[in-house]
C-alpha positions as CSV (number, residue, x, y, z in Angstrom):
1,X,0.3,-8.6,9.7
2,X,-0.9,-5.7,7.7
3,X,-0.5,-5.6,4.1
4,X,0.1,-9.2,3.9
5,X,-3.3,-10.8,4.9
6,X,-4.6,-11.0,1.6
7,X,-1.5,-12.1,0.6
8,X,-1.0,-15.0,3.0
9,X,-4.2,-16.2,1.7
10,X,-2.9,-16.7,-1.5
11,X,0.3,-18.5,-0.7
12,X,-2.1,-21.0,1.5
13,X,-4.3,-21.8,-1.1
14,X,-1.1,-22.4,-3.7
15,X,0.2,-25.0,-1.3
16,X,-2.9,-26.6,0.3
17,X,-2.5,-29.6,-1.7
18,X,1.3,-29.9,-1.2
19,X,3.2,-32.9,0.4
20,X,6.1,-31.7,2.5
21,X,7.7,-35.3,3.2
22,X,10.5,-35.2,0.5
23,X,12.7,-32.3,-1.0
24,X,13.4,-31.3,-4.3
25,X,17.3,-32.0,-5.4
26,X,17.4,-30.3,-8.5
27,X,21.1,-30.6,-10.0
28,X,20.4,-28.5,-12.9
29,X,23.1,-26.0,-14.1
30,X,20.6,-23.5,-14.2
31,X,18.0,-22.9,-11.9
32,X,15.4,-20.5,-11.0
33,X,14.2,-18.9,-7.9
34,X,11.5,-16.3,-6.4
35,X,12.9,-14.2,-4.0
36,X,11.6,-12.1,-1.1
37,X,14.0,-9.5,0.7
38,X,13.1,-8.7,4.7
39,X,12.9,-5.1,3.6
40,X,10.3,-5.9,1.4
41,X,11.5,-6.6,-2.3
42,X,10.2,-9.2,-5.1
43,X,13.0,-10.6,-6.5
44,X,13.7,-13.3,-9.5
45,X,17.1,-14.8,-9.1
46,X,18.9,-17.9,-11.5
47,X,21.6,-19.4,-10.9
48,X,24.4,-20.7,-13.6
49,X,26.6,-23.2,-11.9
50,X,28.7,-24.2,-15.2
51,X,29.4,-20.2,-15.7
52,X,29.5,-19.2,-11.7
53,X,27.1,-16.6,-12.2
54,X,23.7,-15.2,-10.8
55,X,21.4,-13.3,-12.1
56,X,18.7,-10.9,-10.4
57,X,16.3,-8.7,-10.8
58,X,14.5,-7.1,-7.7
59,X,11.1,-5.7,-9.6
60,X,10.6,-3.6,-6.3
61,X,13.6,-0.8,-7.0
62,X,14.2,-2.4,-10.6
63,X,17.9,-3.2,-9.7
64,X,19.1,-6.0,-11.5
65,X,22.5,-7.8,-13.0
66,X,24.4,-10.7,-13.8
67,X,27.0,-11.2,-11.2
68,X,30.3,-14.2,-10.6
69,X,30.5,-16.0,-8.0
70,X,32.7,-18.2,-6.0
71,X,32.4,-21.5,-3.8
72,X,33.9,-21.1,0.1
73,X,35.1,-24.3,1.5
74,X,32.0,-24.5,3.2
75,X,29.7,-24.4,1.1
76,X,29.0,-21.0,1.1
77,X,29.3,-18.4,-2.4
78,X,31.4,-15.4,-2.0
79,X,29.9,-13.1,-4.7
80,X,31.7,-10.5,-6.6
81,X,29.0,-8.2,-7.5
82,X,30.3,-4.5,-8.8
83,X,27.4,-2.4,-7.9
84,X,28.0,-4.0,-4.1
85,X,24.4,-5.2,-3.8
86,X,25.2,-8.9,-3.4
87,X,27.3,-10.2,-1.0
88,X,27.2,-14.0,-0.2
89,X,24.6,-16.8,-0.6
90,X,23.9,-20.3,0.5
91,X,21.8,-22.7,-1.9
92,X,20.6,-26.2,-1.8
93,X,20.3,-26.7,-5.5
94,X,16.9,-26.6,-6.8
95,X,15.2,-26.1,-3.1
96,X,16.2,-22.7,-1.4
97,X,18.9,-19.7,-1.5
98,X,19.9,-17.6,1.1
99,X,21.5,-14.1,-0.1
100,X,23.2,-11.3,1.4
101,X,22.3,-7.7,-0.2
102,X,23.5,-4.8,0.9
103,X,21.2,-2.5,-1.4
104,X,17.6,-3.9,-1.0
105,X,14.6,-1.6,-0.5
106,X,12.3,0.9,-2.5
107,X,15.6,3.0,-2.9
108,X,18.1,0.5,-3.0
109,X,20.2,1.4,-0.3
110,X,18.9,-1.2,2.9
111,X,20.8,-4.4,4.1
112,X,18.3,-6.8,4.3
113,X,18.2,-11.2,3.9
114,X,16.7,-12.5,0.9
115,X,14.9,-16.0,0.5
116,X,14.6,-17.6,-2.6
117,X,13.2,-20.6,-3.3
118,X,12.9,-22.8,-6.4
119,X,10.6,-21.3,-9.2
120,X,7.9,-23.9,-10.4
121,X,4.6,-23.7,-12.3
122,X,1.7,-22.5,-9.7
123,X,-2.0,-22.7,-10.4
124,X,-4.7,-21.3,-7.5
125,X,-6.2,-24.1,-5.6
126,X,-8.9,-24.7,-3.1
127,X,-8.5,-22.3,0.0
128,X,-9.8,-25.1,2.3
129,X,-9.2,-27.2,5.5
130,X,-5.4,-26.0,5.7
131,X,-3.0,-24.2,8.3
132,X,0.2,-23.1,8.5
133,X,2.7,-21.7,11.2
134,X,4.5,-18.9,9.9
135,X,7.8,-16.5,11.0
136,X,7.5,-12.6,9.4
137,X,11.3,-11.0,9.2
138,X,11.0,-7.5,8.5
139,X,14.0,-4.6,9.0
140,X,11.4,-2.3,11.4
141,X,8.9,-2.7,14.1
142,X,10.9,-5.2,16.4
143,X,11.7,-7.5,13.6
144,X,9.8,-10.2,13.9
145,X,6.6,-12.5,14.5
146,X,5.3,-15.6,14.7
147,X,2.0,-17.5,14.5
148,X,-0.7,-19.4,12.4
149,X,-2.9,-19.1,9.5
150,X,-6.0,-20.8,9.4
151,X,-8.4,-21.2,6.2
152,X,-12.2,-22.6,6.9
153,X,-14.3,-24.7,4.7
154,X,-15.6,-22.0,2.7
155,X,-12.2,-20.2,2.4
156,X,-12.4,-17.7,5.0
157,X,-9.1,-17.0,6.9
158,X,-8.0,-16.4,10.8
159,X,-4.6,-15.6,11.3
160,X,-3.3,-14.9,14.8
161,X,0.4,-14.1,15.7
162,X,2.8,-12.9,18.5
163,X,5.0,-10.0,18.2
164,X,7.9,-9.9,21.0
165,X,7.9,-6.2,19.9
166,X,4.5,-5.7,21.9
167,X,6.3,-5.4,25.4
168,X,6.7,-1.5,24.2
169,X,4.3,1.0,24.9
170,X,1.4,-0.7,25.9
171,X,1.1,-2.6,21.9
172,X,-0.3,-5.7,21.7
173,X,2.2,-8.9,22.6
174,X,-1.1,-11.0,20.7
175,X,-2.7,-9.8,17.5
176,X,-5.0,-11.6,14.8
177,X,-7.8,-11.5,12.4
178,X,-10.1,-12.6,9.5
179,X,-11.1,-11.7,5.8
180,X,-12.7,-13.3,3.6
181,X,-11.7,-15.3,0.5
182,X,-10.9,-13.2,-2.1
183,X,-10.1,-13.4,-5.9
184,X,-6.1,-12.5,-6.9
185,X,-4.7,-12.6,-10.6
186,X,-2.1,-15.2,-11.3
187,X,1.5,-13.7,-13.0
188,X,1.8,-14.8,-16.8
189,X,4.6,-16.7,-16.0
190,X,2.6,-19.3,-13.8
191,X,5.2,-18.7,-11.0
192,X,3.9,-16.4,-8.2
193,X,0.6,-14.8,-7.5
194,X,0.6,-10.5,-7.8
195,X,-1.9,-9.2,-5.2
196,X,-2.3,-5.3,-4.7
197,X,-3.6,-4.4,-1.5
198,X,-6.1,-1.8,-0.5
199,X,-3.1,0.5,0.0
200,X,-2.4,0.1,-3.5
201,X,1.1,-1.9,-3.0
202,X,1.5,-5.2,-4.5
203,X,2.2,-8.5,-2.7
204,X,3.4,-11.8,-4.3
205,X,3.1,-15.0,-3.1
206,X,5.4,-18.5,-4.5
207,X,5.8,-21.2,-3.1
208,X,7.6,-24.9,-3.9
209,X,6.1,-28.1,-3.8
210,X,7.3,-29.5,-0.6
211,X,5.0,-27.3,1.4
212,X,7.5,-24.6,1.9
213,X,6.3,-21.2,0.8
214,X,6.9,-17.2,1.0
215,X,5.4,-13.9,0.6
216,X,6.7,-10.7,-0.5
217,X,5.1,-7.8,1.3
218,X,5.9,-4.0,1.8
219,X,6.1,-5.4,5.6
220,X,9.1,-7.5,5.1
221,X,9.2,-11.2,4.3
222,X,6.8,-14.1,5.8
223,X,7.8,-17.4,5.2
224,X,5.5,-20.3,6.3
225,X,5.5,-24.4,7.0
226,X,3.0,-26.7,7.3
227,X,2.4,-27.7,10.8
228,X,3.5,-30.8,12.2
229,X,1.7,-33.5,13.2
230,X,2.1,-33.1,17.4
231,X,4.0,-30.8,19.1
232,X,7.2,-33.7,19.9
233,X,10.4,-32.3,19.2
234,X,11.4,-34.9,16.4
235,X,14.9,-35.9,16.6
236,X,15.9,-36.0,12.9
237,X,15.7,-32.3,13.0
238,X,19.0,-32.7,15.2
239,X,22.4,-32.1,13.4
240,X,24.5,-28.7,12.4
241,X,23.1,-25.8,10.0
242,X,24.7,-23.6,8.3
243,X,22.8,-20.2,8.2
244,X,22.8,-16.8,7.1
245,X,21.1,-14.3,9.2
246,X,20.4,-10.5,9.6
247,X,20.3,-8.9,13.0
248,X,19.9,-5.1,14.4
249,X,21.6,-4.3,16.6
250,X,20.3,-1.2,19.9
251,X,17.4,-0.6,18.3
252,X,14.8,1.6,18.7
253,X,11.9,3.2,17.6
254,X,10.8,6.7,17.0
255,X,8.0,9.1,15.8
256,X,6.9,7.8,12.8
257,X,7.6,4.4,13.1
258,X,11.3,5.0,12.4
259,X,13.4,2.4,13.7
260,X,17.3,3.2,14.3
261,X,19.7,0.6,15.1
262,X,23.1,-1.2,13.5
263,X,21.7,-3.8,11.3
264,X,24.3,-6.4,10.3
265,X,24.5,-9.8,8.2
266,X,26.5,-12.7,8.7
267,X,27.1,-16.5,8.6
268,X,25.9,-18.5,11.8
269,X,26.1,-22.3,12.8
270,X,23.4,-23.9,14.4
271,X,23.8,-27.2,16.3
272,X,21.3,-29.0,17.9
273,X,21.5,-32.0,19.8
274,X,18.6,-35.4,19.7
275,X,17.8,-33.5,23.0
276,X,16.5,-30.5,21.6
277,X,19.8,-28.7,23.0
278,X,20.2,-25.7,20.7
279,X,23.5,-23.5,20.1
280,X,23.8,-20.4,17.9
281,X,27.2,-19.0,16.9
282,X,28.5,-16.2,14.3
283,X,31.6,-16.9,12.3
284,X,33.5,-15.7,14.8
285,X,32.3,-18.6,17.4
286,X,30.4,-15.8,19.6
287,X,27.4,-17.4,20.9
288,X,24.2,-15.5,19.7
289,X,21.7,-17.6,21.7
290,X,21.6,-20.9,23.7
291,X,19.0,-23.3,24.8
292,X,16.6,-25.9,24.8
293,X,13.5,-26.3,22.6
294,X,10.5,-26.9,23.9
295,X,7.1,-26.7,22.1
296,X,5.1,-23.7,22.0
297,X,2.2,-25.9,23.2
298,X,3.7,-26.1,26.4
299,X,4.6,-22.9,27.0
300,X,2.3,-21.3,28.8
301,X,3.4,-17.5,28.3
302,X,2.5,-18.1,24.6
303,X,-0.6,-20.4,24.6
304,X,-2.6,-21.6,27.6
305,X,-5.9,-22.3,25.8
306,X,-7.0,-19.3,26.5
307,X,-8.4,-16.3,24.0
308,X,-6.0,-13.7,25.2
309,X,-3.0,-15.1,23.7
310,X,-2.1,-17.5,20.9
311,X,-5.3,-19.7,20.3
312,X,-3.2,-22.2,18.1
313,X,-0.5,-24.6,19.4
314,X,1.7,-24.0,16.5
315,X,2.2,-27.7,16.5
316,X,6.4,-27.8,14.6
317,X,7.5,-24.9,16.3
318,X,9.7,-24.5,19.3
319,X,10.9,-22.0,21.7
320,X,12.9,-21.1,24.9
321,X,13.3,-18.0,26.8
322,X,16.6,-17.1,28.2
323,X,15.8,-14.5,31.6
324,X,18.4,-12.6,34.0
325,X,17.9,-9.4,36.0
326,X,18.5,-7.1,33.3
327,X,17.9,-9.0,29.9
328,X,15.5,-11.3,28.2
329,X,15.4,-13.3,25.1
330,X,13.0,-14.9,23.4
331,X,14.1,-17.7,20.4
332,X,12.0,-18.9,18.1
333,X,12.7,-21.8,15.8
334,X,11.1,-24.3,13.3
335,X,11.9,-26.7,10.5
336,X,11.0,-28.0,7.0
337,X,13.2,-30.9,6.0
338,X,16.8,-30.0,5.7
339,X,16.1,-26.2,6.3
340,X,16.1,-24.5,10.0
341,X,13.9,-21.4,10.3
342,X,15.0,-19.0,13.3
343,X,14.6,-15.8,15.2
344,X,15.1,-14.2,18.4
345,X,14.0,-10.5,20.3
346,X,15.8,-9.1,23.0
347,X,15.3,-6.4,25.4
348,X,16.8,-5.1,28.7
349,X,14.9,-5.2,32.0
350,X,12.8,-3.5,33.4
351,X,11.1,-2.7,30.7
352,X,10.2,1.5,30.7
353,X,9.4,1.5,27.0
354,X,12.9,3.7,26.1
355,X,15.3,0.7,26.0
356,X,17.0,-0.5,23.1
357,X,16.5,-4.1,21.6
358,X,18.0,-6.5,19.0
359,X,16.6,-8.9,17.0
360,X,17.8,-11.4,14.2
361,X,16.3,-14.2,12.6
362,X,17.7,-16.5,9.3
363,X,17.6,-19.7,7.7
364,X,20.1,-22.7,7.9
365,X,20.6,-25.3,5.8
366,X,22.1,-29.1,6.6
């Protein structure tokens, strides 16, 4: 996970004391976010729903404006943003905003998904006796990863994860690790956490009362949920989402770490039946992936027990694997009260290690 390890620690200790049962409703005609961008940007975002405006400022490229929008018949917000940064947006008022941008990045000129969720007064807390499952969506190295965070006692952390991305050139498919606790310096706003790494970039970590939290790292996003009590598909998790996602498209990577590919963003619907049944489809009713859930804990290509591959049961988040002659695709999903958190890697097969993949990932709201 890179430059985020000191941040995840942060984030964990923020929310160790945080009950994820119920969900804020804010109905506020303003209201404020924190906002990390896949590519790797802080942003600030508020939204004005007497006045139909947003406004942003991304403090990694110091783009920022005040922007109309409008409301789709589904919920959605068509923005009209001049500068062509902002696209759409999907918000559950006062809990968490999905955004479009077309112009995120250190140079402002990278699609990426930004995830915002409500801004609220943070102090550090105890770094004790508290895990997580978390999802990283980043714009390079395959995309995406999954796994768990784990904080002792004493604060020390583990974290251990699986990148998809690892089936090329003999990487590693498991990777993990520990630090100790370490001291961070709150914002003066009370609202996020500013850590600068030992490659000198900064990392900030927010988070929201019901347990659901995010942080902004120059490796992308990683957004993280408590775990849940067993690994049982629960069936009030069943029911259609409406998402916004970001996928690339025939990628692949070069010297340098250089991915190429035909990233894209878009507005998905997710159904999933009291079965576990799961269907994903763009806004053109093209099905992105299809299958049924089933825990990682019982899967044994991802966790057996064993201490070669994940040594947590990421109790909350699901899976399924969809395999032919010449294609595989691993899904990855989990949830936090009305929100869906997804992701999926595919590759062609055999693998040689000069094949292209695509990737996307998202969240959807009920």
């Amino acid at each position: 996970m890179k430059t985020a390890k000191l941040a995840l620690l942060v984030a964990v200790g923020f929310l160790a004391g945080c009950n994820s049962s119920k969900l804020p409703t804010s109905q506020n005609s303003v209201r404020a976010y924190n906002g990390t961008a896949s590519v790797g940007d802080f942003l600030t975002i508020s939204v004005n729903s007497v006045a139909q405006t947003i406004t942003y400022k991304n403090y990694t490229n110091d783009s920022s404006g005040t922007v109309p929008y409008t409301v789709n018949a589904d919920g959605t917000y068509a923005i009209s943003d001049p500068n062509g940064n902002l696209l759409a947006a999907y918000e559950v008022p006062g809990y968490v905003m999905m955004v479009e941008s077309a112009k995120s990045g250190p140079n402002a000129d990278t699609q990426a998904l930004i995830t915002a969720i409500e801004s609220v007064p943070a102090s550090i807390n105890a770094f004790a006796r508290h895990n997580f499952n978390y999802l990283q969506m980043r714009t390079a190295a395959g995309g995406l990863e999954v796994g768990t965070i784990t904080i002792d006692g004493q604060g020390n952390v583990q974290h251990d994860g699986y990148c998809p991305f690892g089936v090329f050139g003999g990487q590693n498919l498991f990777t993990g690790g520990s630090f100790p606790a370490t001291a961070v310096q709150e914002d003066p706003s009370g609202d996020f956490f500013v850590i600068t790494d030992s490659g000198g970039s900064n990392n900030y970590a927010f988070g929201t009362p019901s347990g659901f939290f995010a942080v902004d790292t120059g490796n992308g996003t990683i957004l993280s949920l408590p775990k849940a009590a067993t690994k049982t598909f629960n069936v009030t998790a069943a029911g259609t989402y409406t998402a916004l996602y970001y996928e690339k498209a025939n990628a692949q990577t070069g010297q340098g770490n250089v991915e190429t590919g035909t990233p894209t963003e878009g507005k998905a619907t997710i159904t999933i039946s009291a079965g576990g049944a799961v269907s994903i489809t763009d806004s053109q009713n093209n099905t992105l992936a299809s299958g049924t859930l089933a825990a990682i804990a019982d899967t044994a290509y991802l966790y057996d027990g064993t201490s070669n591959k994940l040594t947590d049961p990421l109790y909350g988040m699901f899976t399924f694997r969809i395999s032919s002659a010449s294609s595989q695709q691993d899904v990855f999903v989990s949830f936090q009260g009305n929100a869906i958190v997804f992701s999926s890697f595919q590759t062609g097969l055999p693998i040689t290690g000069s094949e292209p993949y695509t990737y996307f990932y998202g969240v959807g709201l009920k």
